[in-house]
C-alpha positions as CSV (number, residue, x, y, z in Angstrom):
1,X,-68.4,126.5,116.1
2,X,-65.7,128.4,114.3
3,X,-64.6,125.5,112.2
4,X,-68.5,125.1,111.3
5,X,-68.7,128.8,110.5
6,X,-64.9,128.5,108.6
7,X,-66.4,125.2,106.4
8,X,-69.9,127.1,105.5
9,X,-67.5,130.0,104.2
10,X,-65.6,128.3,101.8
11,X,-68.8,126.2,100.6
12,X,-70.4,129.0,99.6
13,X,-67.5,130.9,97.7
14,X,-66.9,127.4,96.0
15,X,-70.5,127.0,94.8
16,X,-70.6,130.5,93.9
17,X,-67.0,130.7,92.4
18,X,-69.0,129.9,89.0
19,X,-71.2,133.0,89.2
20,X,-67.9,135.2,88.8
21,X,-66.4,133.0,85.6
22,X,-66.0,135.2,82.6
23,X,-65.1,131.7,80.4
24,X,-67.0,128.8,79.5
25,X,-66.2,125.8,77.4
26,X,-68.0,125.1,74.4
27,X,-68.1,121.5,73.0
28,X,-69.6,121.1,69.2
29,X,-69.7,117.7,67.1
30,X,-67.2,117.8,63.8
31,X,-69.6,117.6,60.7
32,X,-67.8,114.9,58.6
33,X,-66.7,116.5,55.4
34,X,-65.7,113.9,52.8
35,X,-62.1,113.1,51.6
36,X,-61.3,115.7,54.4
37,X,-58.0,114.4,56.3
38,X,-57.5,117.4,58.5
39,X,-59.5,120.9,59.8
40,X,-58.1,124.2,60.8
41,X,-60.4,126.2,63.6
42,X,-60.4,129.2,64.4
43,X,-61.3,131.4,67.4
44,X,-61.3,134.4,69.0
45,X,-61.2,135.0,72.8
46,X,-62.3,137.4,75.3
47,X,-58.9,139.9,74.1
48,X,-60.1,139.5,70.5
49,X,-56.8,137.1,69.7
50,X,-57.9,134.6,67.4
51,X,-57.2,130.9,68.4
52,X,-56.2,128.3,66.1
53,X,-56.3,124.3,66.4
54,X,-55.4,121.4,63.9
55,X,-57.5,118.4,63.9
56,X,-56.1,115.2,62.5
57,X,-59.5,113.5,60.9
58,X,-57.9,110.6,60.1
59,X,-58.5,108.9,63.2
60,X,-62.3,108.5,62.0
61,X,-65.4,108.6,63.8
62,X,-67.5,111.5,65.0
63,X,-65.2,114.0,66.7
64,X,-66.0,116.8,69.2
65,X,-64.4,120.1,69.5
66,X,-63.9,121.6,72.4
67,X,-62.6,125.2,72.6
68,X,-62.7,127.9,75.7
69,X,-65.2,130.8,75.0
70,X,-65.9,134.7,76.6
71,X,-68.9,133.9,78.6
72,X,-70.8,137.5,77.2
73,X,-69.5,137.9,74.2
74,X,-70.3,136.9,70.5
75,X,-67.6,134.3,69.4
76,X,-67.3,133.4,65.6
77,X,-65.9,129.2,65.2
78,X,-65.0,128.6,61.7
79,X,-63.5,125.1,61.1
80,X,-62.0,124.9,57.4
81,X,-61.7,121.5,56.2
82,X,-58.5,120.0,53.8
83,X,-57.5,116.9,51.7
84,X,-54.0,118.6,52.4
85,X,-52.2,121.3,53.7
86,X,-52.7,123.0,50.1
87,X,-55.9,121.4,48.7
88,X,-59.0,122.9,51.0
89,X,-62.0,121.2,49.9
90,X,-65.0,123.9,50.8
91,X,-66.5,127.1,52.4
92,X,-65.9,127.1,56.0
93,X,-68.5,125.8,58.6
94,X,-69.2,128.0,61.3
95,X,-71.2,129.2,64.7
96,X,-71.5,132.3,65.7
97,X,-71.8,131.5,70.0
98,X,-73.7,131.9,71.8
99,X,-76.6,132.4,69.2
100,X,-75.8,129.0,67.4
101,X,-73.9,125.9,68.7
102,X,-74.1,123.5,65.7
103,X,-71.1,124.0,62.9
104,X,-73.0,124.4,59.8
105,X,-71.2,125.9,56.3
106,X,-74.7,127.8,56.2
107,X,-73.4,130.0,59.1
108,X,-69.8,129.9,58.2
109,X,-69.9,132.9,56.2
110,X,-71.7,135.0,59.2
111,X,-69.2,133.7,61.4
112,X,-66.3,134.8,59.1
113,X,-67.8,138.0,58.7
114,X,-67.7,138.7,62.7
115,X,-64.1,136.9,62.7
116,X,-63.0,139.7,60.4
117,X,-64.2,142.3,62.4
118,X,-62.5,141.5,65.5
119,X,-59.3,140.5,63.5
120,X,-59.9,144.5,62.1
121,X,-60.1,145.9,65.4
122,X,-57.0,144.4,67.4
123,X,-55.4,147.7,68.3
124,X,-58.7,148.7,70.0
125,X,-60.2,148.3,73.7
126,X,-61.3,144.3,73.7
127,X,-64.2,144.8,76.0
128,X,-65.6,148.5,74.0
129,X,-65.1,146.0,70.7
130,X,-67.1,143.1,71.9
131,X,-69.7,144.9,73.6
132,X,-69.9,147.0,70.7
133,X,-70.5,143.9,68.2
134,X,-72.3,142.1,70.6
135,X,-75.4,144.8,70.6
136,X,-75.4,143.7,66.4
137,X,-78.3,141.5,66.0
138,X,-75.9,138.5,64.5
139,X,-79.4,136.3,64.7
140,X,-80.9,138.0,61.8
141,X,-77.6,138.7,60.1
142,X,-77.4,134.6,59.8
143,X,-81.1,134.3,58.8
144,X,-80.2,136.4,56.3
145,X,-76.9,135.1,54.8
146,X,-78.9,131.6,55.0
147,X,-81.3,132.8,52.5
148,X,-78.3,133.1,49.8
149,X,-77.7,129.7,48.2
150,X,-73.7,131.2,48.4
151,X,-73.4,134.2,50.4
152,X,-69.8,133.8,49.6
153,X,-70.8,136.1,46.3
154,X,-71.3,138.9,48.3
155,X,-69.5,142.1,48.8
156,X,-67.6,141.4,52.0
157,X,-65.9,145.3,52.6
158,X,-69.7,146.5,52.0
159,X,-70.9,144.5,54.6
160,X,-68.1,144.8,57.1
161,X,-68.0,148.7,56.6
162,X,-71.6,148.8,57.3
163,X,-71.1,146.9,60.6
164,X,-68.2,148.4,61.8
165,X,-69.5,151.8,61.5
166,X,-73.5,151.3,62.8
167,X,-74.9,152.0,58.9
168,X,-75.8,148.2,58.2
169,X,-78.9,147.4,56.0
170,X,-80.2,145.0,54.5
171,X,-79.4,146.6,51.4
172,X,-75.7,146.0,52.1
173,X,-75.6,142.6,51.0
174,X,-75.1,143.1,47.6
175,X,-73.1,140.5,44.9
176,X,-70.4,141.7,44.4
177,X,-70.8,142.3,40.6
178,X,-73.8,144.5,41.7
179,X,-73.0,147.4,43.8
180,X,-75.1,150.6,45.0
181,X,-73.4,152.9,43.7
């Protein structure tokens, strides 16, 4: 009876072990960029420290990334694509997770965007910094980079001040040969 009572003990903490995980891996398919021989991504985890991987594409075929992710927080991907180590060959592609789990170069700048902001914030309390960012609605933010044929023209510090301090608006993406003054 005790060794019944022992074995039904440690079933249940090992099928509930998973409830209590604060990671999760994330597993996306590599869009295939042409005359790209290698890709850079980049990560952040659940400190804010941002990850990197190489990835030799010269071994062909449809490759899948896998990288460790915060289970409840908002994690940028960007994967930058080269010829060479000096010749990159576009914007990046990006996901923002766990709103998006598809690299696409329409979300890359979204996802650069929130990369910055936890790059910005190192010296600060991980968890207050990703709950903080997390309560940002990054869904409409990528809506609305989408609807820029190259939000890459926009005023980056505009936008990231405007996150970073709760002010955001719509109004913030400006080009950056426009500003409010």
């Amino acid at each position: 009876m005790k060794q019944m009572i022992i074995f039904f003990t440690a079933l249940t903490l090992l099928l509930t072990s998973c409830a209590f995980c604060t990671e999760e891996e994330l597993s996306v398919s590599l869009p295939s960029v042409e005359g790209a021989k290698e890709a850079l991504v980049l990560w952040t985890d659940g400190a804010n420290c941002e990850h990197e991987k190489h990835i030799d594409l010269c071994a062909g075929g449809g490759q899948v990334l896998s990288v460790t992710v915060s289970k409840n927080a908002c994690t940028p991907v960007l994967v930058y694509y080269y010829a060479s180590l000096a010749e990159k060959l576009s914007s990046p592609y990006g996901l923002i997770y766990p709103h998006t789990t598809e690299l696409s170069q329409r979300d890359g700048f979204a996802a650069e965007i929130l990369r910055s902001l936890y790059a910005g914030s190192r010296a600060s309390e991980p968890v207050a910094v990703q709950d903080y960012l997390a309560r940002f609605n990054w869904m409409r933010f990528m809506e609305l980079c989408r609807t820029y044929e190259d939000p890459w023209i926009l005023n980056r510090e505009m936008i990231l001040e405007g996150i970073a301090s709760g002010t955001f608006k719509k109004s913030s993406m400006q080009p950056l040969e426009k500003q409010i003054e």
